[in-house]
LOLO-435473 format. One record per residue (C-alpha): residue number from 1; x, y, z. Coordinates in steps of 0.1 Angstrom, whole numbers. Layout:
+-----+-------+-------+-------+
: pos :     u :     v :     w :
+-----+-------+-------+-------+
: NUM :     X :     Y :     Z :
...
+-----+-------+-------+-------+
//
This chain:
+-----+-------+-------+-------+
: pos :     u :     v :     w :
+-----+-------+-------+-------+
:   1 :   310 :   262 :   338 :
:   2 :   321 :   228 :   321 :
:   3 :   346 :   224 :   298 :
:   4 :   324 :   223 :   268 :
:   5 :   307 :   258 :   276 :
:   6 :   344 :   267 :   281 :
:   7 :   349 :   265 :   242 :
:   8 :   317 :   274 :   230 :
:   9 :   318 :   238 :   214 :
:  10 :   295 :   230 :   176 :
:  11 :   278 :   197 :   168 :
:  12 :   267 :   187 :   137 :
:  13 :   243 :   153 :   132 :
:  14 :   235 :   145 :    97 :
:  15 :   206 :   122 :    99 :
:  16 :   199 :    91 :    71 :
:  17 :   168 :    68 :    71 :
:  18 :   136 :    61 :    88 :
:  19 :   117 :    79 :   116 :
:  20 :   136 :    56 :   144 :
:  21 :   170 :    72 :   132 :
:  22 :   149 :   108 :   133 :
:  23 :   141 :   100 :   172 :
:  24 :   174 :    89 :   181 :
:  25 :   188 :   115 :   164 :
:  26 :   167 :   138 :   190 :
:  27 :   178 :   122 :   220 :
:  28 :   214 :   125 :   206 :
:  29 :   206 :   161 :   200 :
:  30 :   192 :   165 :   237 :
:  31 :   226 :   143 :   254 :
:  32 :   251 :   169 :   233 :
:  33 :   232 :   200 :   245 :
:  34 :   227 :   186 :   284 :
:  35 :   270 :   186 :   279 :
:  36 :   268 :   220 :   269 :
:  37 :   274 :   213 :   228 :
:  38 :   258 :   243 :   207 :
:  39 :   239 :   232 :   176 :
:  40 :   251 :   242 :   139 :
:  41 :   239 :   236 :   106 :
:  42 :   271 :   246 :    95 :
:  43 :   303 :   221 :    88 :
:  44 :   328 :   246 :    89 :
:  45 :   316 :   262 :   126 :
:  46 :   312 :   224 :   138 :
:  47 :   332 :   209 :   166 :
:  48 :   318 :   172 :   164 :
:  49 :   297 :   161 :   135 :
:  50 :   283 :   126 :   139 :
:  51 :   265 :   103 :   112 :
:  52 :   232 :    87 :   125 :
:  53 :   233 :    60 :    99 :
:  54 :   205 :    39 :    82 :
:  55 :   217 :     6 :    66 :
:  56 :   183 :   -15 :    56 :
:  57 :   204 :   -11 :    21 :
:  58 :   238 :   -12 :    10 :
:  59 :   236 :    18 :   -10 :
:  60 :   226 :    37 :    22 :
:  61 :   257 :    24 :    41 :
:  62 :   282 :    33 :     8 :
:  63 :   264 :    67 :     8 :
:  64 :   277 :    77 :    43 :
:  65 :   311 :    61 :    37 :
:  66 :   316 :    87 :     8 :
:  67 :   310 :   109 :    25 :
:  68 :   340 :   104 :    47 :
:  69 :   364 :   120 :    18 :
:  70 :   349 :   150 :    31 :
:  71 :   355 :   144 :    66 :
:  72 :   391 :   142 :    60 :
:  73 :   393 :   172 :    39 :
:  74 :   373 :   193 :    68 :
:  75 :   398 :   177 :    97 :
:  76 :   428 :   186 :    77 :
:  77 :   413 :   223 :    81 :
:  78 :   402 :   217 :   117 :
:  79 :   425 :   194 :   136 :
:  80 :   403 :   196 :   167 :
:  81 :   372 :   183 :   147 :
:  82 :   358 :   150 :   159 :
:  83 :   337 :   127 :   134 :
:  84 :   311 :   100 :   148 :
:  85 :   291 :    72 :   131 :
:  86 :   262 :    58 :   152 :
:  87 :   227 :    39 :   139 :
:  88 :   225 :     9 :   121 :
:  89 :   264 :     6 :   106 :
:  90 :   280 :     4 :   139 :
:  91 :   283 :   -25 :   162 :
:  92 :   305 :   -19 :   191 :
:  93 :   313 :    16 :   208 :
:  94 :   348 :    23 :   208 :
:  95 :   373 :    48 :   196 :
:  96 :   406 :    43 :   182 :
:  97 :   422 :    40 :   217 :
:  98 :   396 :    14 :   226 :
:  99 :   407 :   -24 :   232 :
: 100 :   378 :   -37 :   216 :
: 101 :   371 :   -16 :   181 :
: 102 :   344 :   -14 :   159 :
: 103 :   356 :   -28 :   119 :
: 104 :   346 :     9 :   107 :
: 105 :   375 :    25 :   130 :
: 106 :   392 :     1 :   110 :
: 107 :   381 :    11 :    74 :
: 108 :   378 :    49 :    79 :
: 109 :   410 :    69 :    92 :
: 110 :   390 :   102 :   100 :
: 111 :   364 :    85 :   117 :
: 112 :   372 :    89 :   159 :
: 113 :   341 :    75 :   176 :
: 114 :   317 :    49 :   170 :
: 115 :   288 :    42 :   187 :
: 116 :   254 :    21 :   185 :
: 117 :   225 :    44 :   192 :
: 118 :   219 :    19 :   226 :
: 119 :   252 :    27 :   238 :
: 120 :   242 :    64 :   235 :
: 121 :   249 :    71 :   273 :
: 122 :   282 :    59 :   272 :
: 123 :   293 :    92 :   249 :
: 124 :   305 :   108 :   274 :
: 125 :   327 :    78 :   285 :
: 126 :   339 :    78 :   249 :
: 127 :   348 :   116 :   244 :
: 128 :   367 :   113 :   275 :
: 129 :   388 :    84 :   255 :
: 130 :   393 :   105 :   230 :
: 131 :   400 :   138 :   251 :
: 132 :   409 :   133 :   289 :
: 133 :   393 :   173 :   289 :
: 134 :   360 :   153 :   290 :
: 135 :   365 :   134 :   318 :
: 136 :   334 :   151 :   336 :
: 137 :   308 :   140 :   314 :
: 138 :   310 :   108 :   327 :
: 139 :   297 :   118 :   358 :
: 140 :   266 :   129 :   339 :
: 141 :   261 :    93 :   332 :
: 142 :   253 :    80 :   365 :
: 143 :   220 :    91 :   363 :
: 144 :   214 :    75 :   324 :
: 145 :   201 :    41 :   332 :
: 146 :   194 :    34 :   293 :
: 147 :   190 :    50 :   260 :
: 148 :   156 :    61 :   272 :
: 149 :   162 :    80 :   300 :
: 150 :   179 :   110 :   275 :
: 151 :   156 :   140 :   275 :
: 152 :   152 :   143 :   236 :
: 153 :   154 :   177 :   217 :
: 154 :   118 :   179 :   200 :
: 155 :   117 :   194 :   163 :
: 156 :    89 :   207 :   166 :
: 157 :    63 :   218 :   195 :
: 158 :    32 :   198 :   179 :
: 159 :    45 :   164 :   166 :
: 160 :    68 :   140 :   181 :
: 161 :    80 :   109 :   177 :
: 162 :    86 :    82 :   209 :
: 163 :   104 :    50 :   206 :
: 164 :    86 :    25 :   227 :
: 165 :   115 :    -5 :   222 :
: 166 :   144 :   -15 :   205 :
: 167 :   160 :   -40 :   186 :
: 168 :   141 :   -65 :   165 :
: 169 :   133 :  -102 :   173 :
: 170 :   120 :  -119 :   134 :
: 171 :   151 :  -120 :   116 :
: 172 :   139 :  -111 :    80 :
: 173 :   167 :  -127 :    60 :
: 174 :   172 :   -90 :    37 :
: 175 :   177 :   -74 :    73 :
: 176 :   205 :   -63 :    91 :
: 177 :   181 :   -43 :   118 :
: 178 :   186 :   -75 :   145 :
: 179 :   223 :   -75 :   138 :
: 180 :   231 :   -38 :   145 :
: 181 :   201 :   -31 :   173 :
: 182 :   198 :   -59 :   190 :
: 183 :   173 :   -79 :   204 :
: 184 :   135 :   -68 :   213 :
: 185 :   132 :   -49 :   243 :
: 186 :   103 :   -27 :   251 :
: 187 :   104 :     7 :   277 :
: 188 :    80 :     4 :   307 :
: 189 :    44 :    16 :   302 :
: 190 :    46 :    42 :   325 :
: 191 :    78 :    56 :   309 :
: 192 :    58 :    61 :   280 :
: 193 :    31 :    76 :   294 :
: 194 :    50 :   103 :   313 :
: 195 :    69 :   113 :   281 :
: 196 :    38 :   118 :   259 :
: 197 :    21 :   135 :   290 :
: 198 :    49 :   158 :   292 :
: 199 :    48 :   166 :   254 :
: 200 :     8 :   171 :   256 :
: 201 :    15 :   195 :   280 :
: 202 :    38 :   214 :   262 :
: 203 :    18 :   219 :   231 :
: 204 :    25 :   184 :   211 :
: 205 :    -7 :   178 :   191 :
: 206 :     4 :   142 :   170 :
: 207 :    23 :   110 :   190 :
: 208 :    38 :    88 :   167 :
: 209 :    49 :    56 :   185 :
: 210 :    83 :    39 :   171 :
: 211 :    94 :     6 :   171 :
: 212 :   108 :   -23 :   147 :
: 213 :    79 :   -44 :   153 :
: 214 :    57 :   -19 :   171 :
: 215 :    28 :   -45 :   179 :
: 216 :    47 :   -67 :   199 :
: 217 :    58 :   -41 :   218 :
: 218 :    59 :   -61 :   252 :
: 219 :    59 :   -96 :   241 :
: 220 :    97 :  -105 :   239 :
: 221 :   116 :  -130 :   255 :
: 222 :   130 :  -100 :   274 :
: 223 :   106 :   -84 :   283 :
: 224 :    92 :  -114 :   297 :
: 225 :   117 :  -118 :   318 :
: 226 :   116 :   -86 :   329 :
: 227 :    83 :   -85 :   349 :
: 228 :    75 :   -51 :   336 :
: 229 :    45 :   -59 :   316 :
: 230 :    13 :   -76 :   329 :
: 231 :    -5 :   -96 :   307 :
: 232 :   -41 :  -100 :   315 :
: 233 :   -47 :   -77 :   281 :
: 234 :   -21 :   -74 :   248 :
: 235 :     8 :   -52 :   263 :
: 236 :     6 :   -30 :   231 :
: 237 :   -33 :   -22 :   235 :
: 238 :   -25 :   -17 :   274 :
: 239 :    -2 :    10 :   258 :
: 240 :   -24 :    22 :   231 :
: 241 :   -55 :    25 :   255 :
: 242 :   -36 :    44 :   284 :
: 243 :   -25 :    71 :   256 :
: 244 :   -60 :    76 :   245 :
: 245 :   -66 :    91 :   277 :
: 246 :   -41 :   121 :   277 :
: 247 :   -62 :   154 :   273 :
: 248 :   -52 :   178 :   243 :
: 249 :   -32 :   152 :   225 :
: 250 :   -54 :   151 :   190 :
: 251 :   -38 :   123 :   171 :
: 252 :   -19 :    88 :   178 :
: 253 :    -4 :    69 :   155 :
: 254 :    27 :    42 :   150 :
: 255 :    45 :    30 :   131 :
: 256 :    59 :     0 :   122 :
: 257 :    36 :   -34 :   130 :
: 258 :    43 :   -65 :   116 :
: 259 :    17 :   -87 :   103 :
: 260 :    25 :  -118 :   125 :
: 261 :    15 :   -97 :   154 :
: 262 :   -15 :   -79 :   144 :
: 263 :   -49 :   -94 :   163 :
: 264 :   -81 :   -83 :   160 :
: 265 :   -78 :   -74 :   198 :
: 266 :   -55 :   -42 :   181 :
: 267 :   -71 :   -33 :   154 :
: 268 :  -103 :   -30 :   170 :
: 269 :   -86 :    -9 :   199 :
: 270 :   -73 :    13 :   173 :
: 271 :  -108 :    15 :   158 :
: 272 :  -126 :    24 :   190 :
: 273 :   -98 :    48 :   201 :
: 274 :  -108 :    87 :   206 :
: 275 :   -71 :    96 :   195 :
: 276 :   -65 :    69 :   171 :
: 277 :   -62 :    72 :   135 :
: 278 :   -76 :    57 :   104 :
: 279 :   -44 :    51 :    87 :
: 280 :   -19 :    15 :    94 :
: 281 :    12 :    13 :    78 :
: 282 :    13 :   -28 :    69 :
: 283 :    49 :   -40 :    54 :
: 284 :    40 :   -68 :    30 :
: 285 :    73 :   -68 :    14 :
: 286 :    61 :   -94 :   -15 :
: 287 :    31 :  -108 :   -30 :
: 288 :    44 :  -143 :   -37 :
: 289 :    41 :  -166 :   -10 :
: 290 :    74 :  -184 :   -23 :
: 291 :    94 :  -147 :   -16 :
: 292 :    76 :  -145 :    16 :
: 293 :    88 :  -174 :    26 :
: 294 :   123 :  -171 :    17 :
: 295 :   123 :  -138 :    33 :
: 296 :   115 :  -155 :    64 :
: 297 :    82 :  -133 :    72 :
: 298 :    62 :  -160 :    91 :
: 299 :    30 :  -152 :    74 :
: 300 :    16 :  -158 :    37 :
: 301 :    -7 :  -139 :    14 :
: 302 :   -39 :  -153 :    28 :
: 303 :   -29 :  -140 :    61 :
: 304 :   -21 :  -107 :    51 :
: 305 :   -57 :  -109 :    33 :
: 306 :   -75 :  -119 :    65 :
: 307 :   -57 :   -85 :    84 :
: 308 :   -64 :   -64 :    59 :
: 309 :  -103 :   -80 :    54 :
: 310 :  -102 :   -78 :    97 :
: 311 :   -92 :   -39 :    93 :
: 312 :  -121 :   -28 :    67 :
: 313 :  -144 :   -47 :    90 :
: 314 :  -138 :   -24 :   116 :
: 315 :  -127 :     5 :    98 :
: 316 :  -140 :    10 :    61 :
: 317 :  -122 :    39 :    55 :
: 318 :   -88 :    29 :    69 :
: 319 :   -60 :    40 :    49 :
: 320 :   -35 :    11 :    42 :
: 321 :     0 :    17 :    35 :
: 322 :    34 :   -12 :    28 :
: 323 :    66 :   -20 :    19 :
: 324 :    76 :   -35 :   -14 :
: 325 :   104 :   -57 :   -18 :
: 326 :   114 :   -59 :   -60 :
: 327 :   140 :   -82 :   -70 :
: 328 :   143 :  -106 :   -39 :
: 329 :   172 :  -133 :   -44 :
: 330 :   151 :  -160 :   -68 :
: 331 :   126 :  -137 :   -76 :
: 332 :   112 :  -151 :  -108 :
: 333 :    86 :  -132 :  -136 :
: 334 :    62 :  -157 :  -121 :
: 335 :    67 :  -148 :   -86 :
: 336 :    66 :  -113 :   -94 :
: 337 :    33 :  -113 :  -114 :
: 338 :    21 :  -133 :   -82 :
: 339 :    34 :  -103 :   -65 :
: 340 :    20 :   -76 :   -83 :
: 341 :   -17 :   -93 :   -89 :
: 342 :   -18 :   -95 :   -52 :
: 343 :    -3 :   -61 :   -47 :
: 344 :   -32 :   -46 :   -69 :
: 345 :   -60 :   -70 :   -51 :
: 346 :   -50 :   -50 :   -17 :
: 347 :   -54 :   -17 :   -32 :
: 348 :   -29 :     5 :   -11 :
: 349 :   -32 :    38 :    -4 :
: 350 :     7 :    42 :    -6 :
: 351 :    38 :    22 :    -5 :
: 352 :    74 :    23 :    -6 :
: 353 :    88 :    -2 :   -31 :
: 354 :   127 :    -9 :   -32 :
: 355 :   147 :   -27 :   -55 :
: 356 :   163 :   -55 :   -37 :
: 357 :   203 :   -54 :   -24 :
: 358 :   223 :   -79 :    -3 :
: 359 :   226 :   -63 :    25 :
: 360 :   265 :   -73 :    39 :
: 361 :   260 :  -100 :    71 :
: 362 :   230 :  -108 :    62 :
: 363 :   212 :  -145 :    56 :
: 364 :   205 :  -130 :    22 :
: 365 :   241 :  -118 :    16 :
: 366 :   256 :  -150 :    27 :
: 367 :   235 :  -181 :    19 :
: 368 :   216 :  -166 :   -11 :
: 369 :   223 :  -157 :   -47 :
: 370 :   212 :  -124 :   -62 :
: 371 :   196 :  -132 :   -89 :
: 372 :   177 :  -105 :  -106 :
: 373 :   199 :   -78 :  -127 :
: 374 :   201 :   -43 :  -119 :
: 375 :   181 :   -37 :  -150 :
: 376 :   155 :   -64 :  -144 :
: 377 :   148 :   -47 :  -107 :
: 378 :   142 :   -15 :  -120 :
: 379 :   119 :   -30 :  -148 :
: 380 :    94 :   -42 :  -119 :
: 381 :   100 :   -12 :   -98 :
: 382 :    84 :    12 :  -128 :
: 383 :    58 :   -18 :  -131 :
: 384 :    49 :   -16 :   -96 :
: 385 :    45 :    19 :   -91 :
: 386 :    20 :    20 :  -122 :
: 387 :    -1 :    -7 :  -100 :
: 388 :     4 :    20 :   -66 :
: 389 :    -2 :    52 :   -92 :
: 390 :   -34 :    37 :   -98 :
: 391 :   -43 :    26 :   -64 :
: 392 :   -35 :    57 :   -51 :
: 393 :   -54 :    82 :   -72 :
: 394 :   -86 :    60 :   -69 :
: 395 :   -80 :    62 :   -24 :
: 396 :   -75 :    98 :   -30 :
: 397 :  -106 :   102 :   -51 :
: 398 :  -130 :    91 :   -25 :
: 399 :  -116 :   125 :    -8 :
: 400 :  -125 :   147 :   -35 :
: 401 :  -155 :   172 :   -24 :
: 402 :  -149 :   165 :    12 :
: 403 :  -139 :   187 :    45 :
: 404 :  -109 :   174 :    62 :
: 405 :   -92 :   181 :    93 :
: 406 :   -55 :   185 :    83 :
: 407 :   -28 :   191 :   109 :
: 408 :    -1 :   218 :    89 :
: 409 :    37 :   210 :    89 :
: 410 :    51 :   232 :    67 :
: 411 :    55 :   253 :    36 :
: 412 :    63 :   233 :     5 :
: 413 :    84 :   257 :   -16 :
: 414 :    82 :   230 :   -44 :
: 415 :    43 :   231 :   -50 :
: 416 :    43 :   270 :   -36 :
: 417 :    18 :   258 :    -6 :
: 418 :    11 :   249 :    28 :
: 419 :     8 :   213 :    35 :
: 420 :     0 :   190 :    61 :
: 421 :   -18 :   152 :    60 :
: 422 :   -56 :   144 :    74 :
: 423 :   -66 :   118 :    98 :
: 424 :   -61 :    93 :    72 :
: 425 :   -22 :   105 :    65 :
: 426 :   -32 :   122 :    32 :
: 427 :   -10 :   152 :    22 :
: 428 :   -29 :   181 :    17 :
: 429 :   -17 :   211 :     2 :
: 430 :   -37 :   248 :    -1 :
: 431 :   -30 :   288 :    -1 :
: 432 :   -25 :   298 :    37 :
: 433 :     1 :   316 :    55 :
: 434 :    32 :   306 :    79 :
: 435 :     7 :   316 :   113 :
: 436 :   -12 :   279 :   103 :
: 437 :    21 :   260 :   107 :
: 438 :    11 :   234 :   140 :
: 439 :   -25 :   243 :   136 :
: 440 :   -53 :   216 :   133 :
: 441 :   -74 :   235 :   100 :
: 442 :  -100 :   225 :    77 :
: 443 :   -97 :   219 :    40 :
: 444 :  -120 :   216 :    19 :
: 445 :  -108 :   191 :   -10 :
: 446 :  -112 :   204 :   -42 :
: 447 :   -91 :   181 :   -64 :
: 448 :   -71 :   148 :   -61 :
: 449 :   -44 :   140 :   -77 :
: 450 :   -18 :   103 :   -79 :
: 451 :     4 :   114 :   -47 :
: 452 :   -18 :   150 :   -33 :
: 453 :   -50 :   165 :   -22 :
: 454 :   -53 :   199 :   -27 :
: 455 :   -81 :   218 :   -10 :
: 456 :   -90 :   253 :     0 :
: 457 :   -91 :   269 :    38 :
: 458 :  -124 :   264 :    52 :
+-----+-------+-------+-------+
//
């Protein structure tokens, strides 16, 4: 027995932002537990509680930072409690006994380790920093090659989520992502493949790949160098057409492409796939070329236009969803009635506008004034989503008096229904009972509304 199942030791990780923190939070999950760590949902009980952080804005970073009041109230009842920060905020793993520190050590006096999610398998190195009484689970390392070799621990039996790379190469000038991930670099083929096959087998119904840049998901500099990837076809259709083969998985999606990499070559693959869905998620981030180009996004309007016109060619029905940028540093009424006239001309099924914030250590932060006031941004946020509120309901209405095949996730206690999203990553809710829960049902749409189908059991 180790000296974590000695004590019977808690963890605690409090999760912010996007569906890559989610997965990394998994394989964080699935590290802690191969030490012998217990999982809580309960502060009080917990042993370690660690922060997987998002900071695409500054409000997300200054939302886990308060939290560290509370940190230091729970340590002064606990002196034994350990707090951790990993995801986007962190730069360099270290703890306060570390040569080399990371600035948060410096700015938070309760915090004890901090890691970046790549330097997950050096945790064990870093607990035994803190607490010589670790010293063994860095013998557990040996066999940890990389961030992906960590057995994650699934939510759920019947969706999952697998990162395919890390690190981002097109240094958007809003984002910090290249700055606290690092530099593209994409998992082996194979690797993939044996991780999905293993979830098929175990009941997973829905893959969602994850990656910064999904679609060029082979294509770096690295992985160039690396002589992993062949490429006599597009490394990311290699990928996408080896899953499609897996019997029993039902749906595969990903999530997020850029438009500077998305060829016809993919979006037909994704068309003629068996497992394949009718639903891309497409960041456009502004509708003014001018923005674009400040933003540093290597592509224009007419180019976004010619994907999305190359995606209806092969798919009619394909559900299209973005991200919205409000605000940008220069952003003028101009640019942002460019933005919005091209933003209704798409017609998106769904989208998640922001309203812009420098982001500290970014080009946008440092070279570039913030222009637009806090009032101004919200303004043409509300303006926006009137645009996607009308987009919406008319993609939704197409559904209405249709069958669809919806995959349930879970009870929504807000709505007093079951819900789960179709083929075309519509949310569906309808009367049922907790035995549908990771079931692939039919629905029968009986009414759309802006953001929800709602249907009946067929």
């Amino acid at each position: 027995m180790n000296f974590v199942e000695e004590k019977e030791l808690k963890y605690l990780v409090r999760t912010h932002g996007c569906q890559m923190n989610h997965s990394d939070s998994e394989r964080l999950s699935g590290l802690l537990e191969s030490y012998g760590y217990k999982p809580t949902e309960e502060e009080a009980e917990a042993d370690f509680i660690i922060f997987n952080t998002c900071s695409i804005k500054q409000k997300a970073e200054d939302k886990v930072l308060g939290m560290m009041k509370h940190m230091k109230k729970l340590k002064r009842k606990n002196d034994k409690l350990l707090v951790g920060i990993t995801g986007c905020m962190t730069r360099t793993a270290s703890t306060r006994k570390s040569k080399e520190k990371d600035p948060l050590l410096n700015r938070v006096d309760c915090l004890d380790i901090v890691f970046p999610i790549a330097d997950l398998p050096k945790l064990g190195e870093l607990l035994t920093e803190v607490d010589p009484k670790f010293s063994e689970l860095e013998q557990k390392e040996a066999d940890l090659e990389n961030y992906f070799k960590i057995q994650p621990k699934y939510i759920n039996d019947f969706q999952a989520y697998i990162p395919i790379m890390s690190g981002c190469d097109k240094f958007c000038t809003y984002c910090i992502v290249p700055y606290s991930r690092g530099r593209e670099k994409s998992r082996p083929i194979e690797s993939v493949y044996k991780e999905a096959l293993e979830l098929v087998e175990n009941g997973c119904l829905e893959i969602t790949l994850l990656g910064q840049n999904v679609n060029s998901f082979g294509m770096s500099w690295e992985d160039k160098k690396s002589g992993l990837f062949e490429y006599h076809e597009n490394p990311f259709v290699q990928l996408l057409k080896k899953l499609d083969t897996i019997e029993g998985l039902e749906r595969l999606r990903f999530t997020s492409p850029h438009p500077q990499d998305i060829t016809e070559e993919v979006v037909k693959t994704i068309a003629d796939g068996r497992t394949l869905m009718p639903y891309i998620h497409l960041p456009l981030q502004s509708g003014s070329n001018a923005m674009l180009k400040k933003m540093n996004r290597n592509y224009d309007t007419e180019k976004f236009r010619e994907i999305v016109k190359t995606i209806r060619k092969y798919m009619p029905d394909c559900s299209i969803s973005t991200d919205m940028i409000v605000g940008f540093c220069g952003e003028t009424e101009e640019m942002f009635k460019e933005s919005c006239e091209f933003f209704e001309e798409i017609g998106f099924d769904l989208a998640f506008i922001s309203q812009f914030s420098p982001r500290k250590g970014t080009p946008a932060e440092m070279l570039m004034e913030d222009t637009v006031s806090r009032e101004e941004k919200k303004r043409r946020w509300h303006s926006m989503n009137e645009v996607l509120r009308k987009s919406a309901r008319a993609r939704h209405d197409v559904f209405e008096g249709k069958t669809v095949k919806v995959l349930v996730e879970r009870y929504n206690e807000r709505v007093g229904k079951y819900q789960g999203r179709t083929e075309h990553y519509k949310e569906v809710a309808f009367d049922g009972d907790e035995s549908l829960i990771g079931q692939m049902v039919d629905v029968y749409v009986d009414k759309s509304t802006d953001w929800l189908l709602e249907g009946t059991l067929v």
